[in-house]
C-alpha positions in Angstrom: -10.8 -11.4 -24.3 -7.6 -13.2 -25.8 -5.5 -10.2 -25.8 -6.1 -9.6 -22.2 -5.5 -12.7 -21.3 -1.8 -13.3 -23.4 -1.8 -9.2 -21.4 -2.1 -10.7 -18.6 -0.1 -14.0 -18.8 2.9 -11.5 -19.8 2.7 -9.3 -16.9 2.6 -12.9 -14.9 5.6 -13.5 -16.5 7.0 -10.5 -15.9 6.8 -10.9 -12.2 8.1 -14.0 -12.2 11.2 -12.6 -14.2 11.9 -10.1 -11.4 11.0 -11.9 -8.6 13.9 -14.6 -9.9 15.8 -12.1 -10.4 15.0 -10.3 -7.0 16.3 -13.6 -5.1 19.9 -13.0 -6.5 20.9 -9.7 -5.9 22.1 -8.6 -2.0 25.0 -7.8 -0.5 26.0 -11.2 0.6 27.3 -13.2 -2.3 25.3 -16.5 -3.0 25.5 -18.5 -5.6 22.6 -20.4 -7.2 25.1 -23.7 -7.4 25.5 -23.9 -4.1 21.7 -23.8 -2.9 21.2 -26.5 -5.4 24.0 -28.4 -3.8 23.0 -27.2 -0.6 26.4 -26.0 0.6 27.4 -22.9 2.9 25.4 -20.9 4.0 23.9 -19.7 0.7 20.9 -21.6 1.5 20.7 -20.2 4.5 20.4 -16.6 2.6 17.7 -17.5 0.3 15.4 -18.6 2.8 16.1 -16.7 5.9 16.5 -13.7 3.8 15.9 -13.2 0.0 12.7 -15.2 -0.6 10.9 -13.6 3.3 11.8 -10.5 1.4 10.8 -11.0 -2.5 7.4 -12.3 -0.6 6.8 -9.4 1.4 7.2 -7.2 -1.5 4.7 -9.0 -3.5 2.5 -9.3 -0.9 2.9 -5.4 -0.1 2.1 -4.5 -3.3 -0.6 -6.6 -4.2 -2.2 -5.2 -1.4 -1.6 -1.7 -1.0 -2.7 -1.5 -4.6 -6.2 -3.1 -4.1 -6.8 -1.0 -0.8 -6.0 2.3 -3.0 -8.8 0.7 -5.8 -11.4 0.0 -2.7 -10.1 3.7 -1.2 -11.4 5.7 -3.9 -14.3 3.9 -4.7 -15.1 4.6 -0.9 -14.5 8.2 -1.4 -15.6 8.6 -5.0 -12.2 10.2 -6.2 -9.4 9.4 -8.4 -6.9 11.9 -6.3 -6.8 9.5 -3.0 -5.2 6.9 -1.5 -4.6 5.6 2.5 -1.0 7.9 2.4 -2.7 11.0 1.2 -5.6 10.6 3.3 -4.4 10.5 6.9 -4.7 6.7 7.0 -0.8 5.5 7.2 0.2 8.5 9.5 -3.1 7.6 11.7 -1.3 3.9 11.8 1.8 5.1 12.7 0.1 6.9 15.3 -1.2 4.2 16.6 1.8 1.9 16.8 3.8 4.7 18.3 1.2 4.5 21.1 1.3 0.9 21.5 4.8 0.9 21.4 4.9 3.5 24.6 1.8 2.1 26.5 2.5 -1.7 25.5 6.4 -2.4 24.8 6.3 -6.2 25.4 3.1 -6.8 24.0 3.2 -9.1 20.6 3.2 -7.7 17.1 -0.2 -8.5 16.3 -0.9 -6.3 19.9 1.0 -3.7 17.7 -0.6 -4.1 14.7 -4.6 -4.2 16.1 -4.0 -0.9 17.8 -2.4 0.3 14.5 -5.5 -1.0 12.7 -7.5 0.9 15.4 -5.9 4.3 14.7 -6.2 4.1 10.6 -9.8 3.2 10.7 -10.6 6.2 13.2 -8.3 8.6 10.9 -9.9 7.1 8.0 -13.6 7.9 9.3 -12.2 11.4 10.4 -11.2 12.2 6.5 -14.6 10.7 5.8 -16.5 13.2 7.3 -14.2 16.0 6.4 -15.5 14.7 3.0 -18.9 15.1 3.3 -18.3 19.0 4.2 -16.2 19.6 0.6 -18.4 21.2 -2.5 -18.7 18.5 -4.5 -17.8 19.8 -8.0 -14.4 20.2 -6.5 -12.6 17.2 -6.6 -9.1 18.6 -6.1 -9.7 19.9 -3.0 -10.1 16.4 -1.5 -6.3 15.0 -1.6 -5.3 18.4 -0.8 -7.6 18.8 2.5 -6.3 14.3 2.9 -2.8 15.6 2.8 -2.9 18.6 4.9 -5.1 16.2 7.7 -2.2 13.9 7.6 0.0 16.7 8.0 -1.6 17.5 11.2 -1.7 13.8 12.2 2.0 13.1 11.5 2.6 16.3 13.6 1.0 15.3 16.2 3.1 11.6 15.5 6.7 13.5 15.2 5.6 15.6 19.3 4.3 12.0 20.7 7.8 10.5 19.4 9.7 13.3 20.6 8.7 13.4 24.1 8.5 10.3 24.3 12.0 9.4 22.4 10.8 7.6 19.9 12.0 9.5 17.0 13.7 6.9 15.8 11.5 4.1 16.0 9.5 7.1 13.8 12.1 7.1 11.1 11.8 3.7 10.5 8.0 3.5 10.4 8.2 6.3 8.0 10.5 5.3 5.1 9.1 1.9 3.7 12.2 -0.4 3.1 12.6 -4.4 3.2 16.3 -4.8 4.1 15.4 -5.7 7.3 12.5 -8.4 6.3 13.9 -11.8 7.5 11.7 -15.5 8.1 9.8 -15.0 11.3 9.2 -10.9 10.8 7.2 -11.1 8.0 4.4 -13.5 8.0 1.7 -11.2 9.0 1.7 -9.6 5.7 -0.3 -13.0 5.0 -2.7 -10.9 6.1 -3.0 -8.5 3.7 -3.4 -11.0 0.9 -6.1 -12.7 2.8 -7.6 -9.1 2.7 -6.9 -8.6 -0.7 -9.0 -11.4 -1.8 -11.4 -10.2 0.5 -11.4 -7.3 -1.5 -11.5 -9.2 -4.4 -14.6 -11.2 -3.5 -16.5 -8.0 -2.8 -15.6 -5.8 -5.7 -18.8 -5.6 -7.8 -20.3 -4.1 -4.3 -18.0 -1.6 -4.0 -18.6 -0.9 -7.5 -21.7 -0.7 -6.9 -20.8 1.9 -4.1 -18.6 4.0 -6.5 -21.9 5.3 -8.1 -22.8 6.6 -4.7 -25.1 6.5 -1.7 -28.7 7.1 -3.2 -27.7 4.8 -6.4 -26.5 1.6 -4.2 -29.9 1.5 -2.0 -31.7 2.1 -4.6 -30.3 -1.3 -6.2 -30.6 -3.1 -2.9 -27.0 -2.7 -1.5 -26.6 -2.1 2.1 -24.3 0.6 1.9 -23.2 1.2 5.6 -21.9 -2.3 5.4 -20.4 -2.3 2.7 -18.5 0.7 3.3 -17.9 -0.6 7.1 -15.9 -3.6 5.3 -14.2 -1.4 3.0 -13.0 1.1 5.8 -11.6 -2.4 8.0 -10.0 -3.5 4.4 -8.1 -0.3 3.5 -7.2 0.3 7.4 -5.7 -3.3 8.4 -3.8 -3.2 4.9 -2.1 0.0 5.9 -1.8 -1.1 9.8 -0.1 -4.2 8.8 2.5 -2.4 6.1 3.6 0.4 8.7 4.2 -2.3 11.1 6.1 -4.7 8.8 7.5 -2.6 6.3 6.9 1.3 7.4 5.4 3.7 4.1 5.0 3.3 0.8 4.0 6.4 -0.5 2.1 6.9 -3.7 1.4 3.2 -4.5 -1.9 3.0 -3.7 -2.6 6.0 -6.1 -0.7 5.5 -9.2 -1.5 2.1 -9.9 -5.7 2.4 -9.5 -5.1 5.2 -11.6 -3.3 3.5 -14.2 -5.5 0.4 -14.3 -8.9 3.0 -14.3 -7.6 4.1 -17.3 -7.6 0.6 -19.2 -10.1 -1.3 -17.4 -12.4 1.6 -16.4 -14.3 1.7 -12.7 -15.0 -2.5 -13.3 -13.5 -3.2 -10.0 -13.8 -7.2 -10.7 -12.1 -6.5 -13.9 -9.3 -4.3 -12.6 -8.2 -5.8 -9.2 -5.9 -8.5 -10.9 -4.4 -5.9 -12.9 -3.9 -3.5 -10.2 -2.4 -6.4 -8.4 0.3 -7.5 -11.1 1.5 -3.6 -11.7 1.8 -3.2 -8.1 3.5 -6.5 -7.5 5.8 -5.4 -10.7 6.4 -1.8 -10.0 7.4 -2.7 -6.1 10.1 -5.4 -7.2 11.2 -3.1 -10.1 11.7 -0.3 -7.2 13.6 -2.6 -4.9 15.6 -3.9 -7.8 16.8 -0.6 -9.1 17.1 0.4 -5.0 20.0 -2.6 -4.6 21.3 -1.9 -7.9 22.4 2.0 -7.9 24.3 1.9 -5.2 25.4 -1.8 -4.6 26.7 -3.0 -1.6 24.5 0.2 -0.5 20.2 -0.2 -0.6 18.1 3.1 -1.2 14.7 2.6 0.6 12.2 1.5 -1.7 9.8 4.4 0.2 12.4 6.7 -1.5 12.6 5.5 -5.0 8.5 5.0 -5.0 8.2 8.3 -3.3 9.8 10.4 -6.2 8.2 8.1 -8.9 4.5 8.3 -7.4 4.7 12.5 -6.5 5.8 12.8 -10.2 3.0 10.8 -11.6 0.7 12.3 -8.9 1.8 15.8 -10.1 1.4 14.7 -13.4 -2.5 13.6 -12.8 -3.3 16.5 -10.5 -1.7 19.0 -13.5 -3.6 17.3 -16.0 -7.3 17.1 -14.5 -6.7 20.6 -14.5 -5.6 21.9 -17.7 -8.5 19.6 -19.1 -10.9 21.1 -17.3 -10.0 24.8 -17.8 -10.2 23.8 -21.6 
């Protein structure tokens, strides 16, 4: 119990570290004197600009990381998260239809619509589910990622005709150059949810060991998994709308945690938050860095770390099961 808790008072630390350092690297000089002096404009840069944006990463990847825990204890598979299963492209589906049918209406307009979208693609994937043998687990992200092949599809025609492709980009690559105070706040949201999900974990624990298991130990499963499906969906509604996709983030980091904490859902939810608080600011750091004055999207960088690690656990379930 020590040892985790110096673990985790180092990993606190550690975020800490790169969110300081996160707040003074961009490509408008500012120097740390002058805020303290409060001179120029460089305090006018660190809180229009670099703190909206070290907030929204932490807030993103607290998030996204405890809606991938909830989203495979909902489906009961290691392999899933909301961008492999349909969910994110449903959202982007959705705001791309709120954007055509409602183009003055407010962001949170935006975002309910969005949230509206996920939770029906989500329910969709859901009942694919039940369909697949279950001794297959592999099969599951495949059949998520083909679903939200069909979805995104269907996104790229709506954009097109509609000449929204660009709007589409955007949505699509997950970046925070463009967070500013005033654009971000609704990501308060997904913290809110997060400690939701918090609050609830030993139920969906509970649900992890399946449908006939969690009535039989007096859970109410439909409404619990009701909750969970509103949880994972406004996450991702809220991130596409803010900050477009983060691919892979939700799936690494349960992954990583499973493997330490086990399925203990109240045990692994900090950790899941702190690694994907850490990995997100390490990403964005290293997106500002290689290419200074240039940023790479954080999507990007996070895309080609998570579909190596995803690769990597895919390739590994299976070699361990042929032996």
């Amino acid at each position: 119990m020590k040892s985790l808790s110096l673990h985790m008072l180092l990993a606190l630390a550690a975020i800490v570290a790169m969110a300081m350092l996160s707040l003074t690297i961009g490509a408008a000089d500012m120097s740390i004197s002058a805020v303290w002096r409060g001179q120029g404009d460089d305090t006018l840069i660190l809180m229009a600009s670099r703190v909206p944006r070290t907030l929204a990463i932490i807030l993103t990847g607290i998030s996204m990381a405890i809606s991938g825990l909830i989203f495979q204890m909902l489906t009961r598979n290691k392999f899933v998260e909301p961008a492999t299963a349909g969910t994110t492209e449903s959202a982007g589906l959705g705001l791309l239809v709120a954007v055509f049918f409602l183009p003055s209406a407010p962001l949170i307009v935006k975002m309910c619509v969005a949230a509206v979208f996920a939770i029906a693609g989500t329910v969709l994937f859901l009942r694919i589910l039940d369909r697949l043998p279950v001794h297959e687990p592999l099969l599951v992200p495949l059949v998520g990622l083909m679903l939200g092949g069909v979805i995104g599809a269907v996104g790229t025609f709506f954009a097109y005709q509609a000449d929204l492709l660009q709007y589409l980009g955007i949505w699509t690559t997950g970046e925070f150059s463009g967070v500013l105070r005033g654009r971000y706040e609704i990501l308060w949201i997904t913290g809110v949810l997060a400690a939701l999900g918090y609050v609830f974990a030993d139920r969906f624990s509970i649900m992890g060991m399946g449908k006939d298991v969690s009535v039989t130990l007096g859970l109410n499963y439909r409404g619990v998994m009701w909750l969970g499906l509103l949880i994972v969906s406004v996450i991702s509604a809220v991130v596409v709308v803010t900050v477009g996709t983060i691919p892979f983030l939700g799936l690494i980091v349960p992954n990583i945690v499973s493997r330490m904490m086990g399925d203990n859902l109240r045990a692994a939810v900090p950790w899941a938050a702190s690694l994907g608080a850490g990995l997100l600011l390490l990403c964005d750091i290293l997106g500002r860095v290689v290419r200074a004055p240039y940023e790479i999207p954080i999507g990007t960088i996070f895309g080609v770390i998570g579909s190596a690690v995803f690769l990597y656990l895919l390739l590994g379930r299976q070699s361990h099961a042929v032996r």
